[in-house]
C-alpha positions in Angstrom: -30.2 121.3 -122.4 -29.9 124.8 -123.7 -29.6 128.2 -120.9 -33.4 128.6 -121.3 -34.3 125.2 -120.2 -31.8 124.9 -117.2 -33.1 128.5 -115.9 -37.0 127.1 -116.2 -35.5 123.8 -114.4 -34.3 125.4 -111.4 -37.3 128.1 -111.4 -39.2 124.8 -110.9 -37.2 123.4 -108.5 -37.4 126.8 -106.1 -40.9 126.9 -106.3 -41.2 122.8 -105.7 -38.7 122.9 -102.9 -40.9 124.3 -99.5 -38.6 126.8 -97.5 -37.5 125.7 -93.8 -34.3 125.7 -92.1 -33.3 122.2 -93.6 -34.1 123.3 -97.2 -32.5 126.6 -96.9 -28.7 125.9 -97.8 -30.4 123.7 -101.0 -32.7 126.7 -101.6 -29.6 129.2 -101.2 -27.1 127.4 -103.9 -30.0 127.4 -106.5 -31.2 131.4 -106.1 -27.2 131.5 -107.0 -27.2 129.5 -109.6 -30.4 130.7 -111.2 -29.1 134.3 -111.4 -26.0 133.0 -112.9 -27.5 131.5 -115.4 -30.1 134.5 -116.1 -27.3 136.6 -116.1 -25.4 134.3 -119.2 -28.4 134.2 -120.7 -28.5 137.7 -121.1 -25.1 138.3 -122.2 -25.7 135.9 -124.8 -29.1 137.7 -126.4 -27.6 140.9 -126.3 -24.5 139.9 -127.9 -26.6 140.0 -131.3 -26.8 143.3 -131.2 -29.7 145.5 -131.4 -29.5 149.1 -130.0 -30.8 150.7 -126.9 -32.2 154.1 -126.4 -29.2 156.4 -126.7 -30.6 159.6 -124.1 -28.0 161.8 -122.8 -28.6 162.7 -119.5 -28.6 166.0 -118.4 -29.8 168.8 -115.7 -29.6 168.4 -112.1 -31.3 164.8 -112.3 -33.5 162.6 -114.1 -36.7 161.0 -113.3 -38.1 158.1 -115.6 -41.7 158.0 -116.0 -42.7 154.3 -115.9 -46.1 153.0 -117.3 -47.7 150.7 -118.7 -49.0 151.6 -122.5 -52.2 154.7 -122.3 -51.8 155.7 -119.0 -50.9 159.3 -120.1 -47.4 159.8 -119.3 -47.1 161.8 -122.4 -50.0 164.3 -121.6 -48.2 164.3 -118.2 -44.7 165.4 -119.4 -45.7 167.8 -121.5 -47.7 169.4 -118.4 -44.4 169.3 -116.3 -42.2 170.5 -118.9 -41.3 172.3 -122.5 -41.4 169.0 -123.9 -44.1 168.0 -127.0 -44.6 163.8 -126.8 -47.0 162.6 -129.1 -50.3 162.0 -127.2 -52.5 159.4 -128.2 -55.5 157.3 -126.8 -53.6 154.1 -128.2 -51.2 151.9 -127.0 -47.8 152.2 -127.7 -48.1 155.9 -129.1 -44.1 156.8 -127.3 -41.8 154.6 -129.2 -38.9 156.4 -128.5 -37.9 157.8 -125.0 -38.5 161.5 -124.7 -36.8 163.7 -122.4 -38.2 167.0 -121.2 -37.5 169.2 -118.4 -38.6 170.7 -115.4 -37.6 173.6 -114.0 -38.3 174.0 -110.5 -37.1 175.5 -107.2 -33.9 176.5 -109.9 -33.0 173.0 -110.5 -33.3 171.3 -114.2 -35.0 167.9 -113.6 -35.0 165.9 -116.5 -38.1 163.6 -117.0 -38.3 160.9 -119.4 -41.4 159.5 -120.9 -40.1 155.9 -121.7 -42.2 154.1 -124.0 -45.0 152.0 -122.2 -44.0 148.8 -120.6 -45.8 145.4 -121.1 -45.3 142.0 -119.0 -42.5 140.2 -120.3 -40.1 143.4 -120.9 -37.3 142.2 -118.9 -36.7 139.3 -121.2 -36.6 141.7 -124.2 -40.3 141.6 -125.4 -41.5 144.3 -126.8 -38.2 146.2 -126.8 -39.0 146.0 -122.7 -35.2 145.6 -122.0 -33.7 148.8 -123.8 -36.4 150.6 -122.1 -35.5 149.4 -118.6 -32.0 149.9 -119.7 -33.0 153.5 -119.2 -34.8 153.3 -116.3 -31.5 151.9 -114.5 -29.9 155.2 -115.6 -32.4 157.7 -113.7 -32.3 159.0 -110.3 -35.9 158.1 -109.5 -38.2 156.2 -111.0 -41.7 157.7 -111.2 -45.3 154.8 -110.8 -47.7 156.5 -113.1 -50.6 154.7 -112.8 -53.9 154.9 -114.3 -57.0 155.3 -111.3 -58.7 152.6 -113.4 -56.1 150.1 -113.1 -54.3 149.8 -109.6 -52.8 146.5 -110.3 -50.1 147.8 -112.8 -47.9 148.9 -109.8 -46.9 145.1 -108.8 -46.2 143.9 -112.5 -44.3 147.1 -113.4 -42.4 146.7 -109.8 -41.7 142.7 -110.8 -40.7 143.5 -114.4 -38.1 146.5 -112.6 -36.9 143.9 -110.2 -36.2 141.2 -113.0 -34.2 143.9 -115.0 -31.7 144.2 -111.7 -33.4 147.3 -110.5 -33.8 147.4 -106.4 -37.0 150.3 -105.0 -36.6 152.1 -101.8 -34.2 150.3 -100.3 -30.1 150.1 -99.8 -28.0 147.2 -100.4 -27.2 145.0 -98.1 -24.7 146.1 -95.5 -22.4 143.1 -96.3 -18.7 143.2 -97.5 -16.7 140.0 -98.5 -12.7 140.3 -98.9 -10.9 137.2 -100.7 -8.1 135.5 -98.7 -5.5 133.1 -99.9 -6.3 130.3 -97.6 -8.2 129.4 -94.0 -11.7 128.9 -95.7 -14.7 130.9 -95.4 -15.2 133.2 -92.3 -18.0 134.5 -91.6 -18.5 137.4 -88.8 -22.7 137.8 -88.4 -24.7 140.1 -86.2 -27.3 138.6 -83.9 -30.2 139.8 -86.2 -29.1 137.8 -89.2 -31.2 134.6 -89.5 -29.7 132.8 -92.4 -28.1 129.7 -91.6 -24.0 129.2 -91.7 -24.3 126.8 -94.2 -26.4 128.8 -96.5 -24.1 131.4 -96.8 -21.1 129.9 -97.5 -23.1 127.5 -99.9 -24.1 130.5 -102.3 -20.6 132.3 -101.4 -18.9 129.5 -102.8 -21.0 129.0 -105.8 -19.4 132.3 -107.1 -16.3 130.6 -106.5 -15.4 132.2 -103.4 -13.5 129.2 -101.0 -11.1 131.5 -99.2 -12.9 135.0 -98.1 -13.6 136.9 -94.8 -17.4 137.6 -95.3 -19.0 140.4 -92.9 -22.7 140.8 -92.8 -24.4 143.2 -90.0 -27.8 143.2 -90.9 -30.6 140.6 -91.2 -30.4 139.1 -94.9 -32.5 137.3 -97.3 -30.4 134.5 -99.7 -32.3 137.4 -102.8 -30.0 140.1 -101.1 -27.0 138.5 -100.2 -27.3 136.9 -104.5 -27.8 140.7 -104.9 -24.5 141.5 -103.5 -22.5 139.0 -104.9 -24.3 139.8 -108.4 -22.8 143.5 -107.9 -24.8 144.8 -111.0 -28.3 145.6 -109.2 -29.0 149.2 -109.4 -31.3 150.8 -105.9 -33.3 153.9 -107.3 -36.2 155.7 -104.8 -39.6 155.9 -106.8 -42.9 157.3 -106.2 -46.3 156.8 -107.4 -48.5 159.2 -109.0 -52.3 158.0 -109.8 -53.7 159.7 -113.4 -57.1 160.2 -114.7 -58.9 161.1 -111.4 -60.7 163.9 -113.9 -62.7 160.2 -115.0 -64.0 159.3 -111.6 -66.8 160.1 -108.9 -65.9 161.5 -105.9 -67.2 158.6 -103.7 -64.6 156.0 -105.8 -61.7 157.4 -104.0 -62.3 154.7 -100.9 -62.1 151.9 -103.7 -58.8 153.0 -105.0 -57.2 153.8 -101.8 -58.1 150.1 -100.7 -56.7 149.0 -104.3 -53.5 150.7 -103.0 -53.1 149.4 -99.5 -53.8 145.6 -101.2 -50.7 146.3 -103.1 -48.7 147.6 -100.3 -49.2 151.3 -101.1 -49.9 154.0 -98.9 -53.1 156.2 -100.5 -51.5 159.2 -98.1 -48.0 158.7 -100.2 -49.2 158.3 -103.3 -49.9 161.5 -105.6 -53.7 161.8 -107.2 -53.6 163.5 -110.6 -54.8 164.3 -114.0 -52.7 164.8 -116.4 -55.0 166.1 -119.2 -56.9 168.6 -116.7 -53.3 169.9 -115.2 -54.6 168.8 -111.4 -52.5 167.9 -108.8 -49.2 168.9 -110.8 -47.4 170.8 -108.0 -48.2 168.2 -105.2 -46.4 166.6 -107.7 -43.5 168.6 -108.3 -42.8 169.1 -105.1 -43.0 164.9 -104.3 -40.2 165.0 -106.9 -38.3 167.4 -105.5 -38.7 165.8 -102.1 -37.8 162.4 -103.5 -34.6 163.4 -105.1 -33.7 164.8 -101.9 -31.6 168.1 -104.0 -30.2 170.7 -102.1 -29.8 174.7 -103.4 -26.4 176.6 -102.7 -26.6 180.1 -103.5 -23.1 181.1 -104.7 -21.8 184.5 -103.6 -19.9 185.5 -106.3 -17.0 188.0 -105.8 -17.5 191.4 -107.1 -21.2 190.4 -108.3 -23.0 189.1 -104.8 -25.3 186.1 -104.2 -27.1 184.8 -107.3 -30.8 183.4 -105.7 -31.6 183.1 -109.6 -30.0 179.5 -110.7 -27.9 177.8 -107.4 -25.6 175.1 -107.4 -27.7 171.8 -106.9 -26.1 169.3 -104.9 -27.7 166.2 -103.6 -28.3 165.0 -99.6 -25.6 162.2 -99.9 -23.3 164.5 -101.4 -23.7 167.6 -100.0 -20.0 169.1 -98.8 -18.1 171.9 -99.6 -16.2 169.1 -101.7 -18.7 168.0 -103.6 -19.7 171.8 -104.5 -16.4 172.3 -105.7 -16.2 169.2 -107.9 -20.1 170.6 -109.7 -18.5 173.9 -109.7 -15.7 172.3 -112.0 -12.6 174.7 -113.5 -9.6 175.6 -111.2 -11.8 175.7 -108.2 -10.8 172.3 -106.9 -6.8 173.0 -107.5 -7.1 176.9 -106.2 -9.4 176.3 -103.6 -8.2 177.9 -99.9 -11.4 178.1 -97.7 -14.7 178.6 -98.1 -17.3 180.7 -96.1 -21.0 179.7 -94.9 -24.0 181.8 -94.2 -27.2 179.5 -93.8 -28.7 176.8 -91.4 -25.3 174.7 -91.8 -23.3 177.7 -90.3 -23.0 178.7 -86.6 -22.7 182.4 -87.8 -22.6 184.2 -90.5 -19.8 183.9 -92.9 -18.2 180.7 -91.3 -15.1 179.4 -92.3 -14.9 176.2 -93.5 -13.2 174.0 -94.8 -13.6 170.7 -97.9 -15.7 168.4 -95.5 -18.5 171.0 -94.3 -22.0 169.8 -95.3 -24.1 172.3 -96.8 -27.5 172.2 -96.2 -30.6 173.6 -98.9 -30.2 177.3 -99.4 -27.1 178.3 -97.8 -24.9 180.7 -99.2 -21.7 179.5 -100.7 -18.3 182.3 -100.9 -15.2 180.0 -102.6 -12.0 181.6 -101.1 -9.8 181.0 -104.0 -6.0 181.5 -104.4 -5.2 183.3 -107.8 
């Protein structure tokens, strides 16, 4: 029985097998299993060779548009930047990934127009799994959806989540050491349901027999194969609605309801058109929201503060630190103190030191030695 045929085996048995507590463990070991064997499988396809999309990334960060063929993403990225996609009103007019860039708020956001998706692209159809290669690369993944055609979000979201790629959310909070002997231990919070024997049952099917295995949040056996897997890649994404130029006022009600049957919120969601240029700097600024960037206006000795282009940092790494290591050079080596002026300061000018957190549009002075 070849890879194929084992992994269609056990899908069978998963979805033949009902779920209670005295299924679970069984349950548990074949999940494991199954994304063993998916994961084999896919070393072995792309061991023949055939190239990916080869995009260097640059800017501040990079946003992939994802879409299913026709829904205008090109129209849509050549609004947002200096870009110039082919448009086209048939399928599969991007067959190459094209970057572009957005300028906004003095950050470069790259954007890439990834050619359309279609079902199936996480097993390699259609060139589907070079194009979510890319995907995995970006810092947010942008829905764009056509108004006519709601039902694209969940089998773009599935065909993201079979390529390894994890939407608005964190990975699990569990963290497993190997040991040289005593078993499995396993320390668990109140909240996590999953059964004893289920964990150690898919712990041990990646061959761990002797390990100290914290978890301190409430699990499903998906996240805890996640973790173990160690390859899944959690991006934020949004979801942006195009074509609303193409529809009466009083269809709105139908496509909000569309949304909320797939588990989106209308209020969160950006309405659009592309082709008219509508809606574009809700959108912009849901970007810049979603990428949660931070400005640092550096005062620069001898010259003052430049407000023109600051140095972009990120929420989650937001310190005096991580400004130096963006900044690049000598500054890291030289560096002595810095001083603060902004909402992270308690006065103007503060001294600080590495581990200060800046906050969007304070004002950065490096205190170097020479």
């Amino acid at each position: 029985m070849g890879l194929e045929e084992e992994i269609e085996a056990i899908e069978e048995e998963i979805a033949e097998t009902p779920y209670n507590k005295s299924t679970e463990a069984h349950i548990g070991r074949l999940k494991a299993k199954l994304a063993e064997k998916k994961e084999k499988l896919e070393q072995q396809s792309g061991s023949g060779g055939g190239g990916g999309y080869a995009v260097e990334k640059t800017g501040d960060a990079t946003v992939a548009l994802v879409g299913f063929p026709s829904v205008g993403k090109s129209t849509l990225l050549n609004a947002l930047t200096n870009a110039d996609s082919e448009v086209g009103s048939y399928e599969f007019t991007t067959l190459d990934v094209n970057p572009g860039m957005l300028k906004y708020r003095g950050a470069n956001i790259q954007l890439m127009d990834v050619p359309g998706l279609i079902e199936g692209a996480a097993s390699g159809r259609g060139g589907g799994r070079e194009v979510l290669s890319v995907v995995r690369t970006a810092d947010l993944v942008l829905f764009v959806l056509s108004v006519f055609e709601i039902d694209q979000y969940d089998r773009l979201s599935e065909e993201l989540y079979r390529n390894k790629v994890r939407l608005d959310t964190d990975p699990a909070s569990v963290s497993i050491t190997k040991t040289g002997r005593g078993g499995i231990k396993l320390t668990t919070s109140d909240q996590v349901s999953l059964d004893d024997d289920t964990i150690k049952g898919v712990l041990r099917e990646y061959d761990y027999i002797n390990a100290d295995c914290t978890i301190r949040e409430d699990i499903t056996i998906d996240e805890l194969v996640d973790t173990l897997q160690d390859n899944r890649v959690y991006l934020p994404s949004r979801v942006c609605v195009n074509k609303t130029d193409l529809i009466e006022p009083d269809y709105k009600d139908q496509v909000d309801a569309q949304l909320r049957e797939h588990g989106l919120d209308p209020d969160d969601c950006i309405f659009i058109s592309a082709e008219a240029e509508k809606g574009l700097d809700a959108l912009k600024e849901a970007i810049w929201e979603s990428l949660g960037l931070v400005r640092i206006y550096m005062n620069k000795p001898g010259r003052g503060t430049d407000y023109e282009e600051p140095l972009i940092l990120t929420e989650d790494a937001n310190t005096v630190e991580d400004a130096l290591h963006r900044l690049g050079g000598s500054f890291d080596e030289r560096f002595k103190f810095a001083r603060v002026t902004g909402e992270s300061a308690k006065h103007d000018e503060q001294q600080v030191g590495r581990d200060h957190e800046l906050v969007d549009e304070d004002v950065l002075r490096i205190v170097a030695r020479k």
